[in-house]
C-alpha positions as CSV (number, residue, x, y, z in Angstrom):
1,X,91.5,118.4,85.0
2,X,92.2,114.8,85.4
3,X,91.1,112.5,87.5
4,X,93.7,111.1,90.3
5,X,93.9,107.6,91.0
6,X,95.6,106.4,94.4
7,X,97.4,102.6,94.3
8,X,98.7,100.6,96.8
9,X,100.2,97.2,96.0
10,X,103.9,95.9,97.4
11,X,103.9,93.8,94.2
12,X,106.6,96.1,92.1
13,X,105.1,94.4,88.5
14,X,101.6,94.9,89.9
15,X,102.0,98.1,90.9
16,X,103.7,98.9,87.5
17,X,101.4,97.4,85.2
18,X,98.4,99.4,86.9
19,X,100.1,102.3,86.7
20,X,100.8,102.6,83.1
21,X,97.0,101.1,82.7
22,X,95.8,103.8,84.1
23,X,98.3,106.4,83.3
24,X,97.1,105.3,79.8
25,X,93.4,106.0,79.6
26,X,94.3,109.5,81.1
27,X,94.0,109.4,84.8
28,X,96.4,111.4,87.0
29,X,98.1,108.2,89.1
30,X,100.1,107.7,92.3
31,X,101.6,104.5,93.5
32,X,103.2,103.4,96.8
33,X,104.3,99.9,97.7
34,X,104.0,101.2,101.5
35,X,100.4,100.7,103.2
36,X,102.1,103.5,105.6
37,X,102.2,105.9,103.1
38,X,98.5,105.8,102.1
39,X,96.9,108.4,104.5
40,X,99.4,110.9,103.9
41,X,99.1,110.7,100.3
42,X,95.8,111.2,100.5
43,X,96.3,114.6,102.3
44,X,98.2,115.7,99.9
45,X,97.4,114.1,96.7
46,X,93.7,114.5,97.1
47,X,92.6,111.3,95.0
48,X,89.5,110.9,93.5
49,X,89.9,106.9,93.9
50,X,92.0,104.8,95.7
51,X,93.0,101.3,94.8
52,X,94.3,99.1,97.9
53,X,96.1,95.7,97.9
54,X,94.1,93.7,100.5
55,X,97.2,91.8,101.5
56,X,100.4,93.9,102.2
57,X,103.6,94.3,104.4
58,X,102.5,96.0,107.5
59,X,99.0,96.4,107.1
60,X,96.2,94.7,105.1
61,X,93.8,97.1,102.9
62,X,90.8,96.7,104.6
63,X,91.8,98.1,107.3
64,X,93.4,100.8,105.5
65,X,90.1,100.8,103.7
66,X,88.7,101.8,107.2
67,X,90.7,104.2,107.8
68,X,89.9,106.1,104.5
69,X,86.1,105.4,105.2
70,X,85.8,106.6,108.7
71,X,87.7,110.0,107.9
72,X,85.3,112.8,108.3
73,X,87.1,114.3,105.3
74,X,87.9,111.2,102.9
75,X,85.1,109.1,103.2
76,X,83.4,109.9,99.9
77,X,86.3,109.0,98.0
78,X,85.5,105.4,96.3
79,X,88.0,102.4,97.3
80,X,88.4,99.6,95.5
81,X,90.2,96.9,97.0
82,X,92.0,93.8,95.3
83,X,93.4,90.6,96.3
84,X,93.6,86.7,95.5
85,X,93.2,85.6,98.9
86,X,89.9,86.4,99.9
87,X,87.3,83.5,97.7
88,X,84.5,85.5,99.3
89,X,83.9,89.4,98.0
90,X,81.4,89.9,101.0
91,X,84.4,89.5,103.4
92,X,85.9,92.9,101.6
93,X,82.9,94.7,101.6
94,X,82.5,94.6,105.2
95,X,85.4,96.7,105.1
96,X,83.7,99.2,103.7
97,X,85.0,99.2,99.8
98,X,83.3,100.4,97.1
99,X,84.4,97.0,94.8
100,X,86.6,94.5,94.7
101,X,88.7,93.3,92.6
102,X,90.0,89.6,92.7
103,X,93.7,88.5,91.3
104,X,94.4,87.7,88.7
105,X,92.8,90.3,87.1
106,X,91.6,91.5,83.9
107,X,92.7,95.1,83.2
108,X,89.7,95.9,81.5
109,X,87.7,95.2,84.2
110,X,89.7,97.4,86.6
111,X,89.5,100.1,83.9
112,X,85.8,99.7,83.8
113,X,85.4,99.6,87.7
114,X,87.7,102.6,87.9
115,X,85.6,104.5,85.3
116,X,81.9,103.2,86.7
117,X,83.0,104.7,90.8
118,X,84.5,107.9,89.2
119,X,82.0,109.2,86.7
């Protein structure tokens, strides 16, 4: 069965790009560009990872990150959160993440991440 990836991003190319990346090395993915969206996709997609945009409309990932973490039945599942407004990883950590990812970034080192929280 393949692995399911969860992404959040409201950047449409981002979003798109990561998607087909993933998609690619044979993971089953879903995307939203609405932070709302997040906890109810979890329910019923059941990721095994979940990829969060620190800064988007509505919300920021963190605290969507905290959301996910302090969830008596989520809280296992590994987030990675990414941004290029943070300089400082340590401030995304508190949030609980699992790893960070800052923009631009290389898509072989979100493959790598991805692949290094899921197996």
């Amino acid at each position: 069965m393949l692995k399911r990836i969860l992404v959040l991003d409201d950047n449409q190319d981002i979003l798109e790009i990561v998607h087909e990346a993933l998609s690619y090395e044979k993971f089953e993915v879903r995307s939203t560009e609405q932070s709302k969206k997040v906890m109810p996709l979890i329910e019923e997609f059941n990721p095994d990872l979940v990829i969060l945009d620190y800064r988007v409309a509505g919300e920021n990932g963190g605290e969507i990150c905290r959301q996910i973490k302090s969830h008596p039945e989520f809280n296992d599942i590994p987030v990675i959160i990414f941004s290029a407004y943070i300089s400082n990883n340590n401030d995304l950590l508190g949030f609980g993440c699992d790893a960070v990812i800052n923009k631009p970034f290389d898509l072989v080192e979100l493959i790598e991440k991805v692949n290094d929280l899921i197996y």
